[in-house]
C-alpha positions as CSV (number, residue, x, y, z in Angstrom):
1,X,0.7,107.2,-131.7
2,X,0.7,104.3,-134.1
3,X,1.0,100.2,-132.9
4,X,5.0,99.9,-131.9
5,X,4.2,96.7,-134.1
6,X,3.8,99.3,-137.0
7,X,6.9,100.8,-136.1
8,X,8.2,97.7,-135.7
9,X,7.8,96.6,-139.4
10,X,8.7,100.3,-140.8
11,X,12.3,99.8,-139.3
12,X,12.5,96.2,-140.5
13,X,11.7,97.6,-144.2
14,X,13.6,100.3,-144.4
15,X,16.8,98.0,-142.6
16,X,16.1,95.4,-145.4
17,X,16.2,97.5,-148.1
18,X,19.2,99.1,-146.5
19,X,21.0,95.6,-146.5
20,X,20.4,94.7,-149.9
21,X,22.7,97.4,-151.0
22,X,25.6,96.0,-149.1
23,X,28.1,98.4,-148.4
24,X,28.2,102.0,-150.3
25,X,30.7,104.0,-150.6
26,X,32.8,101.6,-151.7
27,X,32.7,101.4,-155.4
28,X,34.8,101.9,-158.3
29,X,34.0,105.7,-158.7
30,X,36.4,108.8,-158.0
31,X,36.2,110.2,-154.6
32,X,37.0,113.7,-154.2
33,X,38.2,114.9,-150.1
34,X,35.9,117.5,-148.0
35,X,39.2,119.9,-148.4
36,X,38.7,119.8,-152.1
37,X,35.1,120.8,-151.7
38,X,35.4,123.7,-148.9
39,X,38.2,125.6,-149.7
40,X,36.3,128.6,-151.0
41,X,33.7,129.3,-153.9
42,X,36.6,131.0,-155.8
43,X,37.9,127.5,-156.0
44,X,35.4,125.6,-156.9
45,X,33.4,124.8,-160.3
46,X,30.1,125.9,-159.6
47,X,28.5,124.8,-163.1
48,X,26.4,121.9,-163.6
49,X,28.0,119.5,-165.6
50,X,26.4,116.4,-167.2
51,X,30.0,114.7,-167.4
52,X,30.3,114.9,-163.5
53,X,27.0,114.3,-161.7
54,X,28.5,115.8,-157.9
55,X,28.2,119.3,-159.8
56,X,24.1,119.4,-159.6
57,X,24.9,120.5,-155.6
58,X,27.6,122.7,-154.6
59,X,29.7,122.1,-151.6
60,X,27.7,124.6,-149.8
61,X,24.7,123.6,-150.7
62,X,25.1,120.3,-148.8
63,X,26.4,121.9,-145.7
64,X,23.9,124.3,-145.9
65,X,20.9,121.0,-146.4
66,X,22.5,118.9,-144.3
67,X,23.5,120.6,-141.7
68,X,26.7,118.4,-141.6
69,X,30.2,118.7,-143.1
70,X,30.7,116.3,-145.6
71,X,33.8,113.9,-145.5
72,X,34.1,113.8,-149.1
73,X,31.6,112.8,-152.2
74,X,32.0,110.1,-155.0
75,X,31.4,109.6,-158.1
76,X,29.8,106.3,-158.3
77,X,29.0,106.4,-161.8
78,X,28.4,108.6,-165.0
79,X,25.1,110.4,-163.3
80,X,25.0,109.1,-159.3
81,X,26.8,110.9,-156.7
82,X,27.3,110.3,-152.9
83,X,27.9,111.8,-150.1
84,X,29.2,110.8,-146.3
85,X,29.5,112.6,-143.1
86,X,32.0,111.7,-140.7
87,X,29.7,112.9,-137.9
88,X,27.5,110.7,-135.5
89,X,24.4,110.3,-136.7
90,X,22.3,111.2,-133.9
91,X,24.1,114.6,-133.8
92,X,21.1,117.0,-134.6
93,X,22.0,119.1,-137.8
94,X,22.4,122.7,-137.6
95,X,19.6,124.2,-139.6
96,X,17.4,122.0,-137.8
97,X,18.0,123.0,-134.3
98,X,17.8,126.7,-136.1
99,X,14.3,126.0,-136.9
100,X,12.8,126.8,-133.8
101,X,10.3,123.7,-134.4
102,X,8.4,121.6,-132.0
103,X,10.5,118.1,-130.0
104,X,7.2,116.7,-130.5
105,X,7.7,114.0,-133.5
106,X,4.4,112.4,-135.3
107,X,4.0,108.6,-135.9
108,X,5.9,109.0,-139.0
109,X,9.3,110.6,-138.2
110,X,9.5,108.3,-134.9
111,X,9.5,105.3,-137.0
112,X,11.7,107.0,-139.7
113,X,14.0,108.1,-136.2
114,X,13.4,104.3,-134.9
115,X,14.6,102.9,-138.3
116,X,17.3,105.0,-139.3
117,X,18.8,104.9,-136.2
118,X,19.1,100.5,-136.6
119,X,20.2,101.1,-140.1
120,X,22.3,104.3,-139.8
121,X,24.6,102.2,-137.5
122,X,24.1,99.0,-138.9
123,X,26.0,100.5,-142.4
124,X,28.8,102.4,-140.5
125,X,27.6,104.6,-138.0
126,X,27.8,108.1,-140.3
127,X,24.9,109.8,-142.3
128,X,25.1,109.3,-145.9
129,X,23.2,110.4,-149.0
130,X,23.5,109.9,-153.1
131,X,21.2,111.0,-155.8
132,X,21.0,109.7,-159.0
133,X,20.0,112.4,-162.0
134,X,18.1,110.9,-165.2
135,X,18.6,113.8,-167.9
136,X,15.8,112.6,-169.9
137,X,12.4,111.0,-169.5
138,X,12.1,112.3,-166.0
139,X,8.2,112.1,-165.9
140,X,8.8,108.3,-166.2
141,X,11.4,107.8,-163.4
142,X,9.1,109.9,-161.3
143,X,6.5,106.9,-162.3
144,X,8.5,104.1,-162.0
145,X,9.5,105.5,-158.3
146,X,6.5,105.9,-156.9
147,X,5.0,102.4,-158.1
148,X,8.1,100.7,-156.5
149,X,6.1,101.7,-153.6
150,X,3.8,99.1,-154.3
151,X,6.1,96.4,-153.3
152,X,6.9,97.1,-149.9
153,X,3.6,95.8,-148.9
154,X,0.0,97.1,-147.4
155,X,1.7,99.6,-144.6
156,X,3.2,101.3,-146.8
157,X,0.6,102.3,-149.4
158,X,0.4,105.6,-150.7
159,X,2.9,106.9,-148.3
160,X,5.0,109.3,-150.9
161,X,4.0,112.9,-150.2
162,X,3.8,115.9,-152.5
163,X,6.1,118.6,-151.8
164,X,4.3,122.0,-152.6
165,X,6.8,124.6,-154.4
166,X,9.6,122.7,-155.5
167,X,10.8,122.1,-159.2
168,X,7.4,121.0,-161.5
169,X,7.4,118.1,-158.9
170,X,8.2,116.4,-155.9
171,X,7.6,113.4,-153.6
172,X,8.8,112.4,-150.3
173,X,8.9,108.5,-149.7
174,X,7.6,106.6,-146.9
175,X,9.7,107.1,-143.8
176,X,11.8,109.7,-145.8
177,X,13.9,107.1,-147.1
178,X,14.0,108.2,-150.7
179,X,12.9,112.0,-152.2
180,X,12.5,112.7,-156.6
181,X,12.5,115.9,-157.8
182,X,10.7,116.8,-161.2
183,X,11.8,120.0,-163.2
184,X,11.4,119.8,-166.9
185,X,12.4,116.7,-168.7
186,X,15.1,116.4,-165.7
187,X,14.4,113.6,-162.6
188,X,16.3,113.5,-159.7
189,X,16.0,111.0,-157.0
190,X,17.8,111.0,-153.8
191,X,18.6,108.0,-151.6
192,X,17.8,108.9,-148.1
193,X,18.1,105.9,-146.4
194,X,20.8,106.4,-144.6
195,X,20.5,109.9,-143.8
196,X,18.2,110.7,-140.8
197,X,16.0,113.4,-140.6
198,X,15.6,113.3,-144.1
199,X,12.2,114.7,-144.5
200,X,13.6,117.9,-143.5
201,X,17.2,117.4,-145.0
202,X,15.8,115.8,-148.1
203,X,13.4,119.2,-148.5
204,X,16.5,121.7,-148.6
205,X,18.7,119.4,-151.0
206,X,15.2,119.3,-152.9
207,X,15.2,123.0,-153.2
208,X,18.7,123.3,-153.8
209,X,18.8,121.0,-156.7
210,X,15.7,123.0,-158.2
211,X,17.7,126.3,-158.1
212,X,20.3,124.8,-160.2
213,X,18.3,122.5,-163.2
């Protein structure tokens, strides 16, 4: 297990970076209620539309990811969407306790579990996510991502990790606090920060978005 200083400094980065945001979900954007978005797949638009960036993921989709019930999603602007999820945080999702996998947690998700758990309730106390979709010059977005890296000092170094088998590319950040998807000239990057257990809830949203670029 690594130095609890280690851990120690991954919570404090990941809370800092959590803090300069300020407090999301309260923006000029449209928000749209959880009925409007689980009434039925014969009500709802299931095309992607670049007019209205909450269409990359359907409804079910993000229950299906998550493992949650979303409270509603917003529009925060013309290609950034969020999500929130009136449930606790700690409350393990349902695909994960479905997974059958081990209780055992490496160095890495402990201090992502450590952090997010400070930050989680520090920013309201309910898991969110957002993901922000650039329609062209992907390849450089995926670029300018992972160098941004750079800057949360020595600890942190090459700590993005290739995701095998999903779109043309994919990275998980350091502590699974932000995941971008490559599939043609199309980027998407998700904001994970305040969603915990994001390697594994960042993975199915990854593979969902694929399905639909």
């Amino acid at each position: 297990m690594r130095n609890p200083i280690w851990l120690c400094m991954a919570t404090i980065t990941l809370t800092s970076a959590v803090l300069m945001l300020g407090c999301q979900g309260g923006g000029t954007g449209s928000s749209e209620s959880a009925q409007s978005q689980t009434t039925g797949p014969s009500k709802v638009n299931t095309a992607v539309s670049k007019d209205n960036p909450c269409t990359l993921l359907t409804p079910e989709q993000v229950v299906e990811a998550v493992g949650l019930t979303p409270f509603g999603r917003e529009v925060v602007d013309e290609v950034t969407c969020s999500y929130e999820f009136p449930e606790p945080a700690e409350k393990e999702p349902a695909a994960a306790q479905d997974s059958g996998g081990s209780d055992d947690k490496s160095d890495e998700e402990e201090a992502e579990a450590m952090a997010k758990a400070f930050t989680v309730g520090a920013a309201g106390g309910v898991p969110k996510f957002s993901y922000t979709i650039h329609w062209e010059d992907g390849k450089t977005a995926v670029m300018a991502t992972r160098m941004a890296n750079q800057l949360m000092g020595s600890e942190m170094e090459n700590a993005f990790t290739k995701l095998e088998g999903i779109g043309d590319e994919t990275w998980l950040g350091p502590l699974a606090s932000t995941l971008i998807i490559l599939k043609g000239e199309v980027a998407v990057e998700l904001d994970l920060r305040l969603l915990p257990e994001g390697k594994a809830r960042g993975t199915r949203l990854a593979q969902a978005i694929a399905s639909r670029l």
